[in-house]
Backbone atoms as SQL, in Angstrom:
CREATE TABLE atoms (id INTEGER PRIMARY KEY, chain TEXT, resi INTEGER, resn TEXT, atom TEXT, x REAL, y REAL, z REAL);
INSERT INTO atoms VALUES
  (1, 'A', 1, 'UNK', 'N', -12.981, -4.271, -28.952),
  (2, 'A', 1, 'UNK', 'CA', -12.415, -3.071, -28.361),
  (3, 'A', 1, 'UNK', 'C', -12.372, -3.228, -26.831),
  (4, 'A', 2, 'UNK', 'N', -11.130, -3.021, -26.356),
  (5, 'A', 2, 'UNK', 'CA', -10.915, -3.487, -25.227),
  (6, 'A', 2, 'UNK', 'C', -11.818, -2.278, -23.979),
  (7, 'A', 3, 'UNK', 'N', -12.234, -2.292, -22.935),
  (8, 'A', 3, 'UNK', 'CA', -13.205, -1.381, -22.165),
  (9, 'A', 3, 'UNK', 'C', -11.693, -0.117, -21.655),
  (10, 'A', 4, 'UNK', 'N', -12.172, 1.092, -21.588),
  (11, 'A', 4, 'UNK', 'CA', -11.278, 2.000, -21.337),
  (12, 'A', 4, 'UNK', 'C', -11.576, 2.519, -19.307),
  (13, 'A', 5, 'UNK', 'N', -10.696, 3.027, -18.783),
  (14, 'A', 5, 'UNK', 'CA', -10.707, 2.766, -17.596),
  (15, 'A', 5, 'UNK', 'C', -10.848, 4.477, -17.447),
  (16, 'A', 6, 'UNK', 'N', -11.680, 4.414, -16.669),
  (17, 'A', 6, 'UNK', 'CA', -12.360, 5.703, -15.751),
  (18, 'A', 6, 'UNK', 'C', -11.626, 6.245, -14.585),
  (19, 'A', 7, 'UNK', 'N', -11.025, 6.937, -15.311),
  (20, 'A', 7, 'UNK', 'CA', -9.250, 7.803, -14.510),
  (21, 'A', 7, 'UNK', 'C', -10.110, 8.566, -13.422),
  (22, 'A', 8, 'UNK', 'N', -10.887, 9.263, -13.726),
  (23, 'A', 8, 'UNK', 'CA', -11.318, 10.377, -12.402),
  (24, 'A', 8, 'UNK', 'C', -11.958, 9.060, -11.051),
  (25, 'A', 9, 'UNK', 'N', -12.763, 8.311, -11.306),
  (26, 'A', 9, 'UNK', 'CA', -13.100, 7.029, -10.500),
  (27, 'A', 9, 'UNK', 'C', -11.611, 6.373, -9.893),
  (28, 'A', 10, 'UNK', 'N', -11.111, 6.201, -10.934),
  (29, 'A', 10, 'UNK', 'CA', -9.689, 5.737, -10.340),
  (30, 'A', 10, 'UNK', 'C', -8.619, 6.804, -9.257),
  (31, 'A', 11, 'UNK', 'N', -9.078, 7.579, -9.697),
  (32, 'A', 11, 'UNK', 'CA', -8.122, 8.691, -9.169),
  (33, 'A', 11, 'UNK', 'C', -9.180, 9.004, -7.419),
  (34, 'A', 12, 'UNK', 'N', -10.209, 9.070, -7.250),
  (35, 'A', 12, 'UNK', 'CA', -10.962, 9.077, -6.238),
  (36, 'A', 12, 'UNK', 'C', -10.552, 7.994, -5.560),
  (37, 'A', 13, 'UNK', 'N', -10.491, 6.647, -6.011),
  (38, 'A', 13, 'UNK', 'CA', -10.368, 5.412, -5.378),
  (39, 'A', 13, 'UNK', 'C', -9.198, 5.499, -4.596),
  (40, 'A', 14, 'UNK', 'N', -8.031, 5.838, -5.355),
  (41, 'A', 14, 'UNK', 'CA', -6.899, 6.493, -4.804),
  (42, 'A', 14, 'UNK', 'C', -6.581, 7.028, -3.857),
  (43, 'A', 15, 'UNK', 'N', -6.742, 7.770, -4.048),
  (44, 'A', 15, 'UNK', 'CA', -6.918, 8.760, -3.133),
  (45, 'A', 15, 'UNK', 'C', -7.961, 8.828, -1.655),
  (46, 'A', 16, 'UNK', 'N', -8.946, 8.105, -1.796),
  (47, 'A', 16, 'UNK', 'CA', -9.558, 7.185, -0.578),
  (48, 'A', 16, 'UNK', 'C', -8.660, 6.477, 0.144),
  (49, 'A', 17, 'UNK', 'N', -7.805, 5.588, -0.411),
  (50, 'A', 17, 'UNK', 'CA', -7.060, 4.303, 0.143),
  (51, 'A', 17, 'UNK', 'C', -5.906, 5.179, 0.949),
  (52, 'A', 18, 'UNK', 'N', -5.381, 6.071, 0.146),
  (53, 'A', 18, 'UNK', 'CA', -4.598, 7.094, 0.744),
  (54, 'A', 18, 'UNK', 'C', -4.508, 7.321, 2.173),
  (55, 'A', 19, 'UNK', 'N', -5.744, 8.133, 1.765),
  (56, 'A', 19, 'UNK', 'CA', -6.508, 8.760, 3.114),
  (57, 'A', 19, 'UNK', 'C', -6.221, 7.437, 4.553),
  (58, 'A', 20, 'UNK', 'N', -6.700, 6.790, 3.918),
  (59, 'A', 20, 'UNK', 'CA', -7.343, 5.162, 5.089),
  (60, 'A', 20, 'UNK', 'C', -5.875, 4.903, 5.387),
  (61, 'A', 21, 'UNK', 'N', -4.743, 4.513, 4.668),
  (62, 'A', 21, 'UNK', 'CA', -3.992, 4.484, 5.131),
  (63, 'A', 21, 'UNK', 'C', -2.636, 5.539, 6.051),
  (64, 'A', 22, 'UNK', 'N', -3.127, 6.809, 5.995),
  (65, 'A', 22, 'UNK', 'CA', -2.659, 7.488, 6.371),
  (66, 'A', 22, 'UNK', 'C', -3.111, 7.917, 7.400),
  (67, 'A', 23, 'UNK', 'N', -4.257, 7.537, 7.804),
  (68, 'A', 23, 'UNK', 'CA', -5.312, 7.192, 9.507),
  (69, 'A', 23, 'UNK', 'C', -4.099, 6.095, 10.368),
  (70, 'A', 24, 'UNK', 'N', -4.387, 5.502, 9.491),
  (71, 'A', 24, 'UNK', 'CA', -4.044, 4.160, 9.870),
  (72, 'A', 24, 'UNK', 'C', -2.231, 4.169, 10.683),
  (73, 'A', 25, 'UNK', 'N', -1.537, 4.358, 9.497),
  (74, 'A', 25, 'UNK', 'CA', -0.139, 5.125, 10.154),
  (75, 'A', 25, 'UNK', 'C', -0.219, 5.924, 11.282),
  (76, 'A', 26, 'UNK', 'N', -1.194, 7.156, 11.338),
  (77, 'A', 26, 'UNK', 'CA', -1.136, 7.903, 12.359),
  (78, 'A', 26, 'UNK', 'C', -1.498, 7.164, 13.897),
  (79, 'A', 27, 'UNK', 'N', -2.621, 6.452, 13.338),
  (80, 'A', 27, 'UNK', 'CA', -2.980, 5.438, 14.806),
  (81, 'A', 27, 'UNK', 'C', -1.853, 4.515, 15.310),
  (82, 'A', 28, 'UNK', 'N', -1.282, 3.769, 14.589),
  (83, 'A', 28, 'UNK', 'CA', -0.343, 3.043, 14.733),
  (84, 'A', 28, 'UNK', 'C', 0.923, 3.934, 15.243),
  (85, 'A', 29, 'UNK', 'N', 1.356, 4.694, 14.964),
  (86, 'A', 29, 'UNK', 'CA', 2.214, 5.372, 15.781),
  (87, 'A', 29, 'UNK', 'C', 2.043, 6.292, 17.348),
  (88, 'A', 30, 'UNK', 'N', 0.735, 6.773, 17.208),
  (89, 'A', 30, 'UNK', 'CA', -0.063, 7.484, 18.510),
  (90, 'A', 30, 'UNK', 'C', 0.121, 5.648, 19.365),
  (91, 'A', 31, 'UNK', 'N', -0.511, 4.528, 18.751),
  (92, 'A', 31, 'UNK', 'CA', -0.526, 3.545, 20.074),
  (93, 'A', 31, 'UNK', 'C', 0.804, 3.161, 20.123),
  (94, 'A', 32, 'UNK', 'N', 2.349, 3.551, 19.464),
  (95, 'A', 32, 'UNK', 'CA', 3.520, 2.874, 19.607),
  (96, 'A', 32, 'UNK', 'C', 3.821, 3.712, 20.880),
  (97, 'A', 33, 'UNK', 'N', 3.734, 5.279, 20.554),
  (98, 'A', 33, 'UNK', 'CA', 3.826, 6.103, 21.384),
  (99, 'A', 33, 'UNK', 'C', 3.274, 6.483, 22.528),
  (100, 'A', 34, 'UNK', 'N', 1.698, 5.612, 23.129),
  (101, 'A', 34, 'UNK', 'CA', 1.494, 5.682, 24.252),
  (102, 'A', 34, 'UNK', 'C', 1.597, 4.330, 24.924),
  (103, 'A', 35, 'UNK', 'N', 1.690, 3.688, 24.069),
  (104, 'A', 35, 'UNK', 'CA', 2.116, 2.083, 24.843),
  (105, 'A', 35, 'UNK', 'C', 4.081, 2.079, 25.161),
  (106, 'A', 36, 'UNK', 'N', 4.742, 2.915, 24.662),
  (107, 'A', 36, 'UNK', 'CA', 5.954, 3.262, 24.757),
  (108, 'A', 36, 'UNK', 'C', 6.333, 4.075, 26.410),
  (109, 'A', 37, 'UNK', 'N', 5.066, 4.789, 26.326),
  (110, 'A', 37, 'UNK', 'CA', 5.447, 5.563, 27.735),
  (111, 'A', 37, 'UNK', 'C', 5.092, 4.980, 28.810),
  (112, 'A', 38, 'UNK', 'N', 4.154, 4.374, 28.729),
  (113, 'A', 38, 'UNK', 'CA', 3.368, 3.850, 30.207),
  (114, 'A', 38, 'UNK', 'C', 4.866, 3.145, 30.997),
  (115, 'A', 39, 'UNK', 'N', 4.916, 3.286, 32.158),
  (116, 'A', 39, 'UNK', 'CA', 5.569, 2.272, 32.903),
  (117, 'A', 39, 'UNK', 'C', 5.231, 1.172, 33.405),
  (118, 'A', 40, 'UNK', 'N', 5.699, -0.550, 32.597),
  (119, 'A', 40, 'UNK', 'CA', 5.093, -1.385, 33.326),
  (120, 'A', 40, 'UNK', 'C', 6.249, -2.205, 33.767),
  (121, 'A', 41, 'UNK', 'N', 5.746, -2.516, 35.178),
  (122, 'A', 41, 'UNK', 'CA', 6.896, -2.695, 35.858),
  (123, 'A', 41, 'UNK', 'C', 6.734, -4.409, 35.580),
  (124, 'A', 42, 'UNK', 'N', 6.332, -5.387, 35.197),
  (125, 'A', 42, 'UNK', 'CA', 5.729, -6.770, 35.440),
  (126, 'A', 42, 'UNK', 'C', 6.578, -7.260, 33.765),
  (127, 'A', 43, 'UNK', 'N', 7.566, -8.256, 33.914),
  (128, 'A', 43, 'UNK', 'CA', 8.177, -8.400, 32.812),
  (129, 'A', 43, 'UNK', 'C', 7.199, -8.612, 31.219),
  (130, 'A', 44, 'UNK', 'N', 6.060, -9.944, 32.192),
  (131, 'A', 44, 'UNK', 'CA', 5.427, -10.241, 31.153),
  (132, 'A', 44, 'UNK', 'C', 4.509, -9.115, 30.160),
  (133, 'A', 45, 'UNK', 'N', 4.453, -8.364, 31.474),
  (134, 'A', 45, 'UNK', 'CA', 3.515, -7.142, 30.323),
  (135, 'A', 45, 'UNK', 'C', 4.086, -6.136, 29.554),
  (136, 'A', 46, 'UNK', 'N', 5.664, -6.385, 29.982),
  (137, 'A', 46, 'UNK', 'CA', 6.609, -5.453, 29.425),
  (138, 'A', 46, 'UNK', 'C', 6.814, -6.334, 27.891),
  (139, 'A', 47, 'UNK', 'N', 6.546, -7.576, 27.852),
  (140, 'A', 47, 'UNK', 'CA', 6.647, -8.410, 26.782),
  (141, 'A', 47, 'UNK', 'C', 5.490, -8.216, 25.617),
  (142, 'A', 48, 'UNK', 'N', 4.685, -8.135, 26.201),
  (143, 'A', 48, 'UNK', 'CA', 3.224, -7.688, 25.675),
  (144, 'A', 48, 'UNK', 'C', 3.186, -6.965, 25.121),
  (145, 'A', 49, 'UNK', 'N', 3.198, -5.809, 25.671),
  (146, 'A', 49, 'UNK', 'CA', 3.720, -4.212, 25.424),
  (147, 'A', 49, 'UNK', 'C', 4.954, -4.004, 23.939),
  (148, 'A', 50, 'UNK', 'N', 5.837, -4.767, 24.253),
  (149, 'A', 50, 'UNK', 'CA', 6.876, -4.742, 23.378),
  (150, 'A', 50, 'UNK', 'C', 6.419, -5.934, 21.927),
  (151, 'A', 51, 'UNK', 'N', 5.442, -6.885, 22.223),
  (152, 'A', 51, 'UNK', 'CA', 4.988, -7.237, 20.561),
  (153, 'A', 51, 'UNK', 'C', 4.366, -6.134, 19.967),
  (154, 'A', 52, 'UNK', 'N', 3.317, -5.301, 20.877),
  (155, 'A', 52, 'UNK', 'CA', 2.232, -4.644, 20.939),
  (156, 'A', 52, 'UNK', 'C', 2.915, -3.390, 19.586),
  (157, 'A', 53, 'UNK', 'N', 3.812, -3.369, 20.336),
  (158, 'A', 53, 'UNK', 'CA', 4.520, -2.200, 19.444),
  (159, 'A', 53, 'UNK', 'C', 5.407, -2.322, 18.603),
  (160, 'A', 54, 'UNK', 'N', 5.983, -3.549, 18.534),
  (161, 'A', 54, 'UNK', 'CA', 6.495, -4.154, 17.188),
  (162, 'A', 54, 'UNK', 'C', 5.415, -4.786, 16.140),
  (163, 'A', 55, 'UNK', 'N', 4.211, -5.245, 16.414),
  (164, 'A', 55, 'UNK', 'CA', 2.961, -5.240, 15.172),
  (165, 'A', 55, 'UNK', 'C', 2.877, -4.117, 14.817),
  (166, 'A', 56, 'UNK', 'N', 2.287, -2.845, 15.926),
  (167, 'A', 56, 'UNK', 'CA', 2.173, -1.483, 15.409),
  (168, 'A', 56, 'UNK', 'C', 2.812, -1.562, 14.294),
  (169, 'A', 57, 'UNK', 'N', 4.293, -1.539, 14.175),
  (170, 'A', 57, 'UNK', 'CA', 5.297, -0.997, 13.942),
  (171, 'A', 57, 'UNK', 'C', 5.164, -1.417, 12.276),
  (172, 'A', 58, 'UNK', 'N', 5.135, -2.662, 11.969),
  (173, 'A', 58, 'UNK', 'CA', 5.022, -3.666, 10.734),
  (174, 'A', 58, 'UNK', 'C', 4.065, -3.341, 10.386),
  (175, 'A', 59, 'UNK', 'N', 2.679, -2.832, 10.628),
  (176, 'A', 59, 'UNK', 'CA', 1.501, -2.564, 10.134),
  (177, 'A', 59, 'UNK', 'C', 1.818, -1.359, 10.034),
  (178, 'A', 60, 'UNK', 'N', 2.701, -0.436, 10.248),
  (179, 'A', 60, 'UNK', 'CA', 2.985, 0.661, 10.130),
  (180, 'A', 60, 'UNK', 'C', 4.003, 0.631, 8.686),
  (181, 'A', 61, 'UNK', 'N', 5.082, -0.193, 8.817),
  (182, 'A', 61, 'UNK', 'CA', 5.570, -0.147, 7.234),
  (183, 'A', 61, 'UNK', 'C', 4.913, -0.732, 5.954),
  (184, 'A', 62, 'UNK', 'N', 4.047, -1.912, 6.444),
  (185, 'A', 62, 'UNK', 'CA', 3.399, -2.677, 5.438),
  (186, 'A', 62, 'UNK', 'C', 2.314, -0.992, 4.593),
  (187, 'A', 63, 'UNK', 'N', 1.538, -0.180, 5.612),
  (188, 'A', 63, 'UNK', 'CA', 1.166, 0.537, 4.994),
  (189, 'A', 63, 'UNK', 'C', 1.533, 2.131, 4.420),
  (190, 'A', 64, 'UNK', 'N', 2.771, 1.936, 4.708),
  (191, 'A', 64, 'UNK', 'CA', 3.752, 2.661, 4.287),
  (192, 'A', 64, 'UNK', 'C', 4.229, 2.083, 2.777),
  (193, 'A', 65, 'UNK', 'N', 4.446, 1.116, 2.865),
  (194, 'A', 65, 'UNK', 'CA', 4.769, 0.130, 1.583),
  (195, 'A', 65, 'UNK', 'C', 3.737, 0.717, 0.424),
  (196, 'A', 66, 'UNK', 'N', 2.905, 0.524, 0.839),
  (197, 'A', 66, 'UNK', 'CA', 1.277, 0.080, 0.085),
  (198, 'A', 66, 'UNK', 'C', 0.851, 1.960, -0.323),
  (199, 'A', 67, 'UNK', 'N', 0.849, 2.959, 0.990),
  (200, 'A', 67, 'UNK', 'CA', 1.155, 4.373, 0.242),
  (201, 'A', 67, 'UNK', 'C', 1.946, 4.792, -0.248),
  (202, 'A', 68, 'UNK', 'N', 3.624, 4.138, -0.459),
  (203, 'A', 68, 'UNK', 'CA', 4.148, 4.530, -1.811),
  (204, 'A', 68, 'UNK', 'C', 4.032, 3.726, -3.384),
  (205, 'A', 69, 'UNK', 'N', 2.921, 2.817, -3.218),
  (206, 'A', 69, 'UNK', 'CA', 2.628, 2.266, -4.339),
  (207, 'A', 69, 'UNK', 'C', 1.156, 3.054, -4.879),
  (208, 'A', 70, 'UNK', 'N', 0.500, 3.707, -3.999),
  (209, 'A', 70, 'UNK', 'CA', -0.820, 4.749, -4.326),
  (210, 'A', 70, 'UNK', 'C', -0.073, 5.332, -4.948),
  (211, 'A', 71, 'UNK', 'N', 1.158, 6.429, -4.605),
  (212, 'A', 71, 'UNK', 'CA', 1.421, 7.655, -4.607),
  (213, 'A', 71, 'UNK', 'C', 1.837, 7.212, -6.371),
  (214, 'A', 72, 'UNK', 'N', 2.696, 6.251, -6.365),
  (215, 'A', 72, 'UNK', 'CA', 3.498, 6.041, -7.325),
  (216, 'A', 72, 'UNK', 'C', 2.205, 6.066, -8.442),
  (217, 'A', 73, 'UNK', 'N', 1.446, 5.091, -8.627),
  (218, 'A', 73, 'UNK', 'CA', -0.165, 5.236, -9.702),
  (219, 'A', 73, 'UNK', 'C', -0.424, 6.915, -9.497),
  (220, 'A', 74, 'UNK', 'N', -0.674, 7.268, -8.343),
  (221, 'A', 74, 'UNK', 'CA', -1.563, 8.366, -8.721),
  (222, 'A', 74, 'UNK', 'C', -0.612, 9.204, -9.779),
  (223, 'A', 75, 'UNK', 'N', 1.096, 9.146, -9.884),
  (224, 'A', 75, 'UNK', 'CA', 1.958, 10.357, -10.547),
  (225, 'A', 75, 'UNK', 'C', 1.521, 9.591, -12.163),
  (226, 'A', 76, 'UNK', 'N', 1.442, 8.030, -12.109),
  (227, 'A', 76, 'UNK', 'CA', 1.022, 7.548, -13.386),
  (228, 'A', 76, 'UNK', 'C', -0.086, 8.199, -13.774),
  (229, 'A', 77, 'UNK', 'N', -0.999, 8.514, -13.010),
  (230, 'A', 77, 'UNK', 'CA', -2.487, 9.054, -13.644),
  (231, 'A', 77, 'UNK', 'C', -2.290, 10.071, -14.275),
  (232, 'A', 78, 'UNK', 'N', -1.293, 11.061, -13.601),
  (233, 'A', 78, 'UNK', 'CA', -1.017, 12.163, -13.578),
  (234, 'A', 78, 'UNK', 'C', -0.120, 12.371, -15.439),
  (235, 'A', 79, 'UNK', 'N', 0.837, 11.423, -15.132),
  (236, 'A', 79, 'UNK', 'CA', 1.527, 11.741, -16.577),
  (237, 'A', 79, 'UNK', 'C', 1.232, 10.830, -17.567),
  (238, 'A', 80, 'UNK', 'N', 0.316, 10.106, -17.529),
  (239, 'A', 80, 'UNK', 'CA', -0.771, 9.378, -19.037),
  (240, 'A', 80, 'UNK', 'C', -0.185, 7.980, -18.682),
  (241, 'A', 81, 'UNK', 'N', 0.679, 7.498, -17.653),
  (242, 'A', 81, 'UNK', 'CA', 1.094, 6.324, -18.180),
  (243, 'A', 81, 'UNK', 'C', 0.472, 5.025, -17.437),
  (244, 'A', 82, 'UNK', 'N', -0.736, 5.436, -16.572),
  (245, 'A', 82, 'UNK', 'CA', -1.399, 4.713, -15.894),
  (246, 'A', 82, 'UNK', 'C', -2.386, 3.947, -16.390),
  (247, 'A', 83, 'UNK', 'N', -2.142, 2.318, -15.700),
  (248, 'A', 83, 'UNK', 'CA', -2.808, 1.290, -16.881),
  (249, 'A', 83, 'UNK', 'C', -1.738, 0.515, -17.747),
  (250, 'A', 84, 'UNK', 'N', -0.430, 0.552, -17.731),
  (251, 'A', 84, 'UNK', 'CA', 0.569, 0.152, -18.205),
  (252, 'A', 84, 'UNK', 'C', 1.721, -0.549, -17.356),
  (253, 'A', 85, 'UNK', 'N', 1.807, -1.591, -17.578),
  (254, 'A', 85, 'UNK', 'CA', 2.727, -2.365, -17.145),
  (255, 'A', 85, 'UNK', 'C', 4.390, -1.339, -17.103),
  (256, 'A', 86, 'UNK', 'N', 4.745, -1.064, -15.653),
  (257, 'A', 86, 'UNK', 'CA', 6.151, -0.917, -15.576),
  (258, 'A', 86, 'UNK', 'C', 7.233, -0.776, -16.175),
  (259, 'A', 87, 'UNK', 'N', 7.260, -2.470, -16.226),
  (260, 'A', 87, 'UNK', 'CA', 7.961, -3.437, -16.626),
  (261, 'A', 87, 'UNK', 'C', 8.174, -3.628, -18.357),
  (262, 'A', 88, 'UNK', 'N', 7.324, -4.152, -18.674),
  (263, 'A', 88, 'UNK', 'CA', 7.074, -4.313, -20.346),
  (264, 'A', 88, 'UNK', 'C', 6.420, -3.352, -21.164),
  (265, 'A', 89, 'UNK', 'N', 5.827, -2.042, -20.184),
  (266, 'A', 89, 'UNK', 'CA', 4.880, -1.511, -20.663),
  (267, 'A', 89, 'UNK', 'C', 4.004, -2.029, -21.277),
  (268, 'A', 90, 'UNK', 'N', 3.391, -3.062, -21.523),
  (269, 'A', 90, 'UNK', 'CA', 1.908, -3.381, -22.100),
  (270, 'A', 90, 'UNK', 'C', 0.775, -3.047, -21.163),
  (271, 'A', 91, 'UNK', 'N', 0.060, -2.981, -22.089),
  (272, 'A', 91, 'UNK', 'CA', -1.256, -2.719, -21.052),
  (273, 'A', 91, 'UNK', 'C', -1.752, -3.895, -19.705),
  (274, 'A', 92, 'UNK', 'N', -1.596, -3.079, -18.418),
  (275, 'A', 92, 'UNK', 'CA', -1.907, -4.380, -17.731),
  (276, 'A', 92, 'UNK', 'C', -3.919, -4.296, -17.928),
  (277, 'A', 93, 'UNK', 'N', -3.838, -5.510, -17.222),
  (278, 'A', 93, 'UNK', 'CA', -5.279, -6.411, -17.774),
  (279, 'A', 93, 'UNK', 'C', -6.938, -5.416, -16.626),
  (280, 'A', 94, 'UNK', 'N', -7.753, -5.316, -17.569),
  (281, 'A', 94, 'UNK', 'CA', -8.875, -4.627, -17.064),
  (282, 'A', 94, 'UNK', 'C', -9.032, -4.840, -15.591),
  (283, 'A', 95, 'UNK', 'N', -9.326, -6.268, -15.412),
  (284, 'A', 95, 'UNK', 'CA', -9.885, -6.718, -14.170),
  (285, 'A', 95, 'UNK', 'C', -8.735, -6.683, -12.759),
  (286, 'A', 96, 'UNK', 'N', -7.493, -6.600, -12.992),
  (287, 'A', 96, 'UNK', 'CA', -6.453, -6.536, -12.352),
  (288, 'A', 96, 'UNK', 'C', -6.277, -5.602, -11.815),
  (289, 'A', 97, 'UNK', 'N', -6.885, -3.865, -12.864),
  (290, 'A', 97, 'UNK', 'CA', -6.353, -2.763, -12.232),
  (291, 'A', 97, 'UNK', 'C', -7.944, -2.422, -11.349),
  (292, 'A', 98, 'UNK', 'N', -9.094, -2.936, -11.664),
  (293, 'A', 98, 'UNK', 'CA', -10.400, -2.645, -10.413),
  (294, 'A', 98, 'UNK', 'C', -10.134, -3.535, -9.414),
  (295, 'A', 99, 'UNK', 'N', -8.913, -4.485, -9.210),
  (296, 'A', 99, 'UNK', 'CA', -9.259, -5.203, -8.248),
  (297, 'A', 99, 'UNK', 'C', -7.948, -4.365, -7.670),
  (298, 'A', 100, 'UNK', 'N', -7.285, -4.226, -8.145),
  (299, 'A', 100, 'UNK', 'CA', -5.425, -3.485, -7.211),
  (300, 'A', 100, 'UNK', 'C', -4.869, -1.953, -8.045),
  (301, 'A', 101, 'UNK', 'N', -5.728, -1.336, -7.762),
  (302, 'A', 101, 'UNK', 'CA', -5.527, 0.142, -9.106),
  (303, 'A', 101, 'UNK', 'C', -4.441, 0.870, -8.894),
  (304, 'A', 102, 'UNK', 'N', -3.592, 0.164, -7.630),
  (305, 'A', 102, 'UNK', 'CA', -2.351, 1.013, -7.645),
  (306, 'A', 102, 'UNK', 'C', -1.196, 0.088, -8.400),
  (307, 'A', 103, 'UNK', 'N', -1.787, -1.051, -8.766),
  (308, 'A', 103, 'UNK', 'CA', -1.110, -2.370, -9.895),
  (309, 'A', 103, 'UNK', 'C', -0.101, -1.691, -10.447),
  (310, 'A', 104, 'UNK', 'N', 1.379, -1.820, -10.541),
  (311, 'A', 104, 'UNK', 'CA', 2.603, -1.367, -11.161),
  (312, 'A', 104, 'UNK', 'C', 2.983, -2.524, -12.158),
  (313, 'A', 105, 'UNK', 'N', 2.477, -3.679, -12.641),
  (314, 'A', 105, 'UNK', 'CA', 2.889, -4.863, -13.331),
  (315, 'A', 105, 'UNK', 'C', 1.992, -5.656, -13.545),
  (316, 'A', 106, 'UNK', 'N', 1.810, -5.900, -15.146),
  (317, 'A', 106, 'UNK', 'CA', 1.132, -6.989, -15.379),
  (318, 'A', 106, 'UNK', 'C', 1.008, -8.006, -15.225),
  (319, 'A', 107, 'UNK', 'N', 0.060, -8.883, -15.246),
  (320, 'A', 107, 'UNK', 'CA', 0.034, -10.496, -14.456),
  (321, 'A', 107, 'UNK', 'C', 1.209, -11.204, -14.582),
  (322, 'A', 108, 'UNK', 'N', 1.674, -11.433, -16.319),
  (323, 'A', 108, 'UNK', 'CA', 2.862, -12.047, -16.038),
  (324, 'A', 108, 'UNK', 'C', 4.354, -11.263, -15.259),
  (325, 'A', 109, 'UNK', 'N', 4.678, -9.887, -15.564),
  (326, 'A', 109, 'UNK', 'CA', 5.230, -9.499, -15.145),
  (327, 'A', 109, 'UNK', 'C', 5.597, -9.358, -13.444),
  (328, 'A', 110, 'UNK', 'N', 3.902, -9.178, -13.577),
  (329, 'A', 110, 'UNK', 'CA', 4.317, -9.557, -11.150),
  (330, 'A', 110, 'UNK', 'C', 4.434, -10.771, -11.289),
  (331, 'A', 111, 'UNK', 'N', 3.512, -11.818, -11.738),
  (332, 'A', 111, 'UNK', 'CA', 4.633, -13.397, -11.775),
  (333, 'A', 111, 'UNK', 'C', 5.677, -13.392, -11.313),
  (334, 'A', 112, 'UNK', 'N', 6.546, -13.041, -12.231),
  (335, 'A', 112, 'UNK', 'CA', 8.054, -12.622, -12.525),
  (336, 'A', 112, 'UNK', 'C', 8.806, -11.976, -11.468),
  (337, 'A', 113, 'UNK', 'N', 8.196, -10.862, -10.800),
  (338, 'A', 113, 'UNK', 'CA', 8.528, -10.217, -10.077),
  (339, 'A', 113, 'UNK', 'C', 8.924, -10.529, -8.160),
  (340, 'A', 114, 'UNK', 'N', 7.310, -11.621, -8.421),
  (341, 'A', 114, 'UNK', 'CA', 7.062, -12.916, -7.221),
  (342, 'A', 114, 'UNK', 'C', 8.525, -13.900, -6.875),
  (343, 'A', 115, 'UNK', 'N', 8.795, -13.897, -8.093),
  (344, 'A', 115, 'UNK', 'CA', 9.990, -15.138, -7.929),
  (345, 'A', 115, 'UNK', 'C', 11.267, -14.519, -8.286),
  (346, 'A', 116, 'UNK', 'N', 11.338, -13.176, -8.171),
  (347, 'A', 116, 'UNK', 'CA', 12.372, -12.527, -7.686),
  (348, 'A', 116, 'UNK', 'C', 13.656, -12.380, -8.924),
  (349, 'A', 117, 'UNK', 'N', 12.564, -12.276, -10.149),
  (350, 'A', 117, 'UNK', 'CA', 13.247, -12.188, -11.613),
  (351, 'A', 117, 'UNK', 'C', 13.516, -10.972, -12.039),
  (352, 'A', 118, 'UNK', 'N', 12.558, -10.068, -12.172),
  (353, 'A', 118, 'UNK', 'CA', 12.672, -8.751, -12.102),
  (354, 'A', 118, 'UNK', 'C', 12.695, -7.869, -10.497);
């Protein structure tokens, strides 16, 4: 009998990562936005300045990315279908969803997904 997965734990976990990333966005935009205003008159620091806020920026969608893949699990929790592969619907694998619980695809299926099949 395969081990059954502890939705309210999962759903906390969730909802933690949430949180963290939604700090995280906010910081990243507060430093786009005060490294945006300063005036620096010195090219190189204007260069600086301008990676400074293009990382922001990528660490800003990467976890943008990553909170619409929470959001997306948590509506799974929500309507029974969480714990299930996407894709094939089979059950994805125990250890897969404690290590990535917002997991949308089973091992082979993200495989698949990696190399741009699905």
């Amino acid at each position: 009998m395969a081990p059954t997965i502890d939705l309210e734990a999962t759903r906390r976990q969730l909802a933690t990562k949430r949180e963290e990333l939604l700090e995280g966005v906010s910081r990243a935009r507060e430093m786009g936005a005060v490294e945006g205003e300063a005036g620096v008159p010195d090219i190189a620091d204007r260069a600086t300045n301008a990676f400074q806020r293009e990382f922001s920026f990528s660490v800003s969608e990467n976890e943008a990315r990553m909170l619409k893949l929470i959001e997306e699990a948590i509506k799974r929790l929500e309507n029974g279908t969480y714990g299930h592969c996407t894709h094939c619907d089979e059950p994805i694998e125990q250890p897969r969803l404690q290590a990535i619980p917002w997991a949308r695809y089973c091992i082979s299926c993200q495989e698949m997904q990696d190399r741009g099949e699905i």
